[in-house]
C-alpha positions as CSV (number, residue, x, y, z in Angstrom):
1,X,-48.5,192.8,-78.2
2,X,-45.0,193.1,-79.3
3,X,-43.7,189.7,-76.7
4,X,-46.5,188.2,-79.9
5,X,-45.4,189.6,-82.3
6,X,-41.7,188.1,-81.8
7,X,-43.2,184.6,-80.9
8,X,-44.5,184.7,-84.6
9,X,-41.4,186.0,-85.9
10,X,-39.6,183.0,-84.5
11,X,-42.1,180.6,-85.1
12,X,-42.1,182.2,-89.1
13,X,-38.1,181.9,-88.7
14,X,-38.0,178.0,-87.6
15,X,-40.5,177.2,-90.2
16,X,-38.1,178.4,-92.7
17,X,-35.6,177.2,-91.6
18,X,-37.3,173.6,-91.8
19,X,-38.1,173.9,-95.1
20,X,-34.3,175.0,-96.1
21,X,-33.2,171.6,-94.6
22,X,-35.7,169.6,-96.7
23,X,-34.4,170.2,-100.0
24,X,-32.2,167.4,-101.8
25,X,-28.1,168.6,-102.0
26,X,-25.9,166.9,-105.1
27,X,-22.0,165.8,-105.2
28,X,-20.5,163.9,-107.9
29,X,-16.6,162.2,-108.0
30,X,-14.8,160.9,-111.1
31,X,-11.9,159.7,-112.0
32,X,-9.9,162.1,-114.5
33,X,-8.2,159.2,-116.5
34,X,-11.3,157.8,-117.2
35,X,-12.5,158.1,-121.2
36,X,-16.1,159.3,-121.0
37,X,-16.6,159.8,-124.7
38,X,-16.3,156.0,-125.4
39,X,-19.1,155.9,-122.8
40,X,-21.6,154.4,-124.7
41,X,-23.9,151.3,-124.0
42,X,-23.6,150.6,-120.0
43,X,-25.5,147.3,-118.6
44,X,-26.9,147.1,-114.7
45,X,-24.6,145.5,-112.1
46,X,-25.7,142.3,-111.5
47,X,-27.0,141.9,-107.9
48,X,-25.6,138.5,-105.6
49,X,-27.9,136.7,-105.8
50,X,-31.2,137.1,-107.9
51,X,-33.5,135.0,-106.1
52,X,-33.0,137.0,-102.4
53,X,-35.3,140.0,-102.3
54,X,-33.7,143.3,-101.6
55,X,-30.4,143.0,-102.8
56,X,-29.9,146.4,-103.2
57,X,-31.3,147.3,-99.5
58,X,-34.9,148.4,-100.8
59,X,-38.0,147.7,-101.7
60,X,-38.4,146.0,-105.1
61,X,-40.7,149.1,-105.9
62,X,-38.5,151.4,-104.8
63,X,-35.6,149.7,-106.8
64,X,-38.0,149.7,-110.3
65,X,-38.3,153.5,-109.7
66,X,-34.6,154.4,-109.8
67,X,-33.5,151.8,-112.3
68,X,-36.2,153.5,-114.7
69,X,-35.0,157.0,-113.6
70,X,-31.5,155.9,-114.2
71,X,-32.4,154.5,-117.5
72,X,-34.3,157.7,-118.4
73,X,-31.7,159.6,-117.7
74,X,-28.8,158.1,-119.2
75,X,-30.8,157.5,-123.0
76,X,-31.5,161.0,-123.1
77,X,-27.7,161.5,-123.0
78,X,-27.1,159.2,-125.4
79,X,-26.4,155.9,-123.4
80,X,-27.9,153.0,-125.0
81,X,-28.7,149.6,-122.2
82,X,-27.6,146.7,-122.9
83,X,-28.8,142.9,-121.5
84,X,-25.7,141.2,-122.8
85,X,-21.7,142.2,-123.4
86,X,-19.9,143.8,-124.7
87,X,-20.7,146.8,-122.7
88,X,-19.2,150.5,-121.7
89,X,-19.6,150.8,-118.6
90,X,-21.4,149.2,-115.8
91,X,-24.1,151.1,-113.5
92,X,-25.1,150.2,-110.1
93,X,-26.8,152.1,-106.9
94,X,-27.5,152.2,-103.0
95,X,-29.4,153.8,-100.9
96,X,-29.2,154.7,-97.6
97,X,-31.2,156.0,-94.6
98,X,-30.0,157.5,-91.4
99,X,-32.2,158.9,-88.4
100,X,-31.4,162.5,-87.6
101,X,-32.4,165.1,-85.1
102,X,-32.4,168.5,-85.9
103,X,-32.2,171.0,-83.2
104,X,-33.4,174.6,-83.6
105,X,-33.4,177.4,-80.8
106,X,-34.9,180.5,-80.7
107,X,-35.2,183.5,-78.4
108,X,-38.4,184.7,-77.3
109,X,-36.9,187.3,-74.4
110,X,-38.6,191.0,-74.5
111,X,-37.4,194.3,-72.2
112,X,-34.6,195.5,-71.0
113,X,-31.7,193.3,-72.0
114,X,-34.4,190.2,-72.9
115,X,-35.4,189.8,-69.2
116,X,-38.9,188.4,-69.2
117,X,-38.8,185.3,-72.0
118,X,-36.2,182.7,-72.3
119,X,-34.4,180.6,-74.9
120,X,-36.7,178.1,-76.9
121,X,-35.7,175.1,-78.1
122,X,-37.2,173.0,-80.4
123,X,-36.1,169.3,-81.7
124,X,-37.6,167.2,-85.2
125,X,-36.2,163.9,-86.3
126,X,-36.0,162.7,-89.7
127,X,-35.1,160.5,-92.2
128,X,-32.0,161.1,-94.1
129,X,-31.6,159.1,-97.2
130,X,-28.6,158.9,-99.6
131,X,-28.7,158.3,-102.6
132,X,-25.7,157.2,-104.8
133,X,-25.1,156.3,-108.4
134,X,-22.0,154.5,-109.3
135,X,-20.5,153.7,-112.5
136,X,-18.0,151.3,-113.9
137,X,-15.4,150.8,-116.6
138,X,-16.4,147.3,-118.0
139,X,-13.1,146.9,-119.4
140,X,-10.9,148.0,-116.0
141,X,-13.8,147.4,-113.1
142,X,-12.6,150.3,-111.3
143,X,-15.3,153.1,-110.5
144,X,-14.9,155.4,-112.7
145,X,-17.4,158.2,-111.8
146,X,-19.9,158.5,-108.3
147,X,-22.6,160.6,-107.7
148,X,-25.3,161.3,-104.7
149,X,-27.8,163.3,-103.6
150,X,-29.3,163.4,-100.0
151,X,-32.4,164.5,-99.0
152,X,-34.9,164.1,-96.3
153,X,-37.1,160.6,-96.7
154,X,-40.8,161.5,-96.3
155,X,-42.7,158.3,-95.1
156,X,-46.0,160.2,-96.1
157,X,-45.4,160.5,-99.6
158,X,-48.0,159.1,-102.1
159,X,-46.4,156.3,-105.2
160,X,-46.9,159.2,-107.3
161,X,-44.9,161.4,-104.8
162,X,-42.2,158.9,-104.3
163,X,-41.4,157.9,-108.1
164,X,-41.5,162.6,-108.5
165,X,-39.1,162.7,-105.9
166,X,-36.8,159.4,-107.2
167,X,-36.9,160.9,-110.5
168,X,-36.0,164.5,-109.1
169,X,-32.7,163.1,-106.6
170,X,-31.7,161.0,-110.1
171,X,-32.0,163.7,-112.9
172,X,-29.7,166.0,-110.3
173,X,-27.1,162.9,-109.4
174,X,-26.9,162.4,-113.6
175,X,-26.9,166.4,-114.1
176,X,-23.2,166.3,-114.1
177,X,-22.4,162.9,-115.9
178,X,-19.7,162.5,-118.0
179,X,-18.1,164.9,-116.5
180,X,-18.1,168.2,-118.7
181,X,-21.3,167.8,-119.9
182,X,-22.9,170.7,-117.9
């Protein structure tokens, strides 16, 4: 009874501990000579070469969903998009993925100093992605501010899912842009 009852403590433990790692986690960098107020009409980088699919490294589907999300995001704080120059700033994004494996051990011993169990050990892959938002003084070219989020890439996700999800790692990556906003 009680060699159970810790068996579904740990088990109740991993789980947890799973769903800890599955959140997304932000960063942003700028650069402090940069003048954000004048930050005020911005235009998409232009990719190499138009014609090539996945320029940016993604599906074109996946590419629509952040540009809108970026787009979204940046009018609500006042950024107007431009086709043409003159411009602000500049905005482009990648994303990458990386295989991980997390490892997670356990103990599952009972009695007298834990004789009678063991040490468990349990191993998940995933997908990490990164997402990262740059942007650009149109006047200078330099980066002027960078953020990302990263966050576990679920395969299994519906469209609806997947544009929730694009639209949640980009509202937290432009949470903190300009800088002193929030």
């Amino acid at each position: 009874m009680r060699r159970s009852i810790l068996l579904s403590l740990s088990f109740v433990l991993s789980a947890v501990a799973l769903v800890g790692c599955s959140g997304i986690s932000y960063n942003h960098d700028f650069d402090p000579a940069a003048d954000f107020s004048k930050y005020k009409t911005y235009a998409w980088m232009e990719v190499a070469d138009p014609s090539r699919a996945q320029n940016r490294g993604v599906s074109e589907l996946i590419e629509k969903r952040i540009v809108a999300a970026v787009d979204e995001n940046l009018a609500a704080r006042g950024c107007s998009k431009r086709t043409a120059p003159p411009v602000d700033f500049v905005v482009n994004f990648m994303l990458t993925a990386q295989e991980k494996i997390d490892f997670n051990t356990y103990y599952t011993g009972w009695g007298y100093y834990g004789w009678y169990g063991g040490t468990q050990v349990e191993a998940r892959q995933y997908t990490e992605g990164t997402l990262i938002v740059d942007v650009f003084d149109a006047q200078t070219k330099e980066l002027a501010w960078r953020g990302m989020a990263q966050g576990t890439i679920d395969p299994s996700l519906s469209p609806e899912q997947r544009s929730a999800r694009i639209n949640q790692a980009v509202s937290g990556i432009l949470n903190r842009f300009p800088p002193g906003s929030k």
